[in-house]
C-alpha positions in Angstrom: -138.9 64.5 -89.6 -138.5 60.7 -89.3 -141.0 58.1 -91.0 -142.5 56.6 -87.4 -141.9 52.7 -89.6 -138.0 53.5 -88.4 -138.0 54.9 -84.7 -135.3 52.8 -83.1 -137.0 51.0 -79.9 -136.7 51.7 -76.5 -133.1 50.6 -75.1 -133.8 47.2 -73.1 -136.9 45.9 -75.8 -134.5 44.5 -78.0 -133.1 42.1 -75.0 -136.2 41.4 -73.3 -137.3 39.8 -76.9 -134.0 38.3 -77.2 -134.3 36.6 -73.8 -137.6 35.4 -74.7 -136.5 34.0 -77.8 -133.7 32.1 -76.0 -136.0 30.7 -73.5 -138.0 29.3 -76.2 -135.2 27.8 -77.6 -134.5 26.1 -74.5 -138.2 24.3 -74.6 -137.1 23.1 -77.9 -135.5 19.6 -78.3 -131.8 20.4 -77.5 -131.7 21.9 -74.1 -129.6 24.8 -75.2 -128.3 25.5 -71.2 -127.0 22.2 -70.8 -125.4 20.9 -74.3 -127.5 18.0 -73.7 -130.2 16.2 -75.6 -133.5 15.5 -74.1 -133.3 11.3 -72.8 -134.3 8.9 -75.0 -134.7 5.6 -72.8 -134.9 4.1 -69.4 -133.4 0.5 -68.7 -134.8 -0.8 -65.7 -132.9 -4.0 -64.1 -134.6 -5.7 -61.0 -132.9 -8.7 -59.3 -133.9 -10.5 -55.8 -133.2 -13.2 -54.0 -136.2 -15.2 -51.7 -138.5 -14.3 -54.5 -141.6 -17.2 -54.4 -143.7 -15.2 -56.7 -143.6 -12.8 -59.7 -142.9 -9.5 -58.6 -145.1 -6.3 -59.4 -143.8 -3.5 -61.6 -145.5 -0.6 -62.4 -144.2 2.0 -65.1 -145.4 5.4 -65.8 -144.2 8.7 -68.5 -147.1 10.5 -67.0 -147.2 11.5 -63.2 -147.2 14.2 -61.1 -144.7 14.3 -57.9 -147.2 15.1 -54.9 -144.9 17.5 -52.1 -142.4 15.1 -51.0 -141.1 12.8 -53.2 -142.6 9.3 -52.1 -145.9 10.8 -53.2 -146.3 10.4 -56.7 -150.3 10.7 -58.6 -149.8 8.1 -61.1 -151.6 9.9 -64.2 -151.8 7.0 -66.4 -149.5 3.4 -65.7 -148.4 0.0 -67.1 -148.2 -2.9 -64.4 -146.9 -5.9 -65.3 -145.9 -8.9 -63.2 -142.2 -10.3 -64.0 -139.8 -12.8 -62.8 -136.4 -12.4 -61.6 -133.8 -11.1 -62.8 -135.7 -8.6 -65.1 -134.8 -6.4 -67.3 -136.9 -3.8 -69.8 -136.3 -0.8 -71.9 -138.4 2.2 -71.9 -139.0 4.9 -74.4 -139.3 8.5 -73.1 -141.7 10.0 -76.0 -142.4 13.5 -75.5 -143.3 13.2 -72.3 -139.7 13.6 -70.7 -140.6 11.5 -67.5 -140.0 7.9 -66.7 -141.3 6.7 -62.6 -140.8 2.8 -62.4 -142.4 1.3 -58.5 -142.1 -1.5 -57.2 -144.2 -2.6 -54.2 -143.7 -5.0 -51.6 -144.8 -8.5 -52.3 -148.0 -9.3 -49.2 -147.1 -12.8 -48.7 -143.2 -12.6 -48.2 -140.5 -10.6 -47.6 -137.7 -10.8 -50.4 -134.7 -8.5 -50.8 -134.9 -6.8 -54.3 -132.6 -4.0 -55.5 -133.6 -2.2 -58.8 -130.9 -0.4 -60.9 -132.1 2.4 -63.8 -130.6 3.4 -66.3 -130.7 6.5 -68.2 -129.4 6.7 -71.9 -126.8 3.7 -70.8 -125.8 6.1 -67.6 -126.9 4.9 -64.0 -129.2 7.2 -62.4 -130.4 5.3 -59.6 -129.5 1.8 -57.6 -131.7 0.9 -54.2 -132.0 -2.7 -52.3 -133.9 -3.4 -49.6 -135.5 -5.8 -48.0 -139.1 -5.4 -48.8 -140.8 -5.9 -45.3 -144.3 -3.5 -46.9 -141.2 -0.9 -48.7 -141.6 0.3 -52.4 -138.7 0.7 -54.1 -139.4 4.1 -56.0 -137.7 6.3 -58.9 -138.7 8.9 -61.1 -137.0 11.4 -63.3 -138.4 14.9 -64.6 -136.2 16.6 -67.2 -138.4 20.2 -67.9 
């Protein structure tokens, strides 16, 4: 008779526990499905022309995307005023989010465009003319 310390397990536990291992693995710092690193910053460049005024930016690592994508609850922000041209560097932390907005100046209506950068790659480029617009990006990497 067998010592029950060396039963072999059930076929298909061994895989189930490898699969959960794996997908740990993947909530670790290398995303093991991709090959890719996690980011590490966001450049943010903002230019305009007809700008009387410093323009509003507001920039946020924690934020949850509401249904569609405009509608973003800001969990905790940073606004800042700038002039133009602008341009700032952001640190992902931990959090693995970056949302930059930028809202329509109330006493004008200037054309901005606003190109971000992720790790040195573009990820996003938008002008407008900013008749009440926002010009809006946000990244999620889970």
């Amino acid at each position: 008779m067998q010592d029950a310390k060396w039963r072999r397990p059930p076929r298909g536990r061994g895989l189930v526990l490898m699969a959960g291992g794996l997908a740990l693995l993947g909530l670790t710092a290398c995303d093991l499905v991709t090959g890719t690193d996690p980011p590490e910053e966001a450049r943010v460049e903002l230019t305009g022309s007809g700008v009387e005024a410093p323009v509003e930016i507001i920039i946020s690592n924690s934020f949850v995307p509401q249904g569609m994508a405009e509608n973003i609850l800001l969990v905790e922000a940073d606004t800042a005023f700038v002039e133009l041209p602008f341009e700032g560097v952001y640190p992902f932390g931990e959090s693995r989010q970056f949302l930059v907005q930028v809202p329509s100046p109330e006493d004008h209506d200037p054309t901005l465009a606003i190109r971000v950068l992720i790790d040195g790659r573009e990820s996003h480029f938008q002008e407008q003319v900013m008749d009440g617009g926002l010009l809006q990006f946000h990244y999620t990497r889970w």
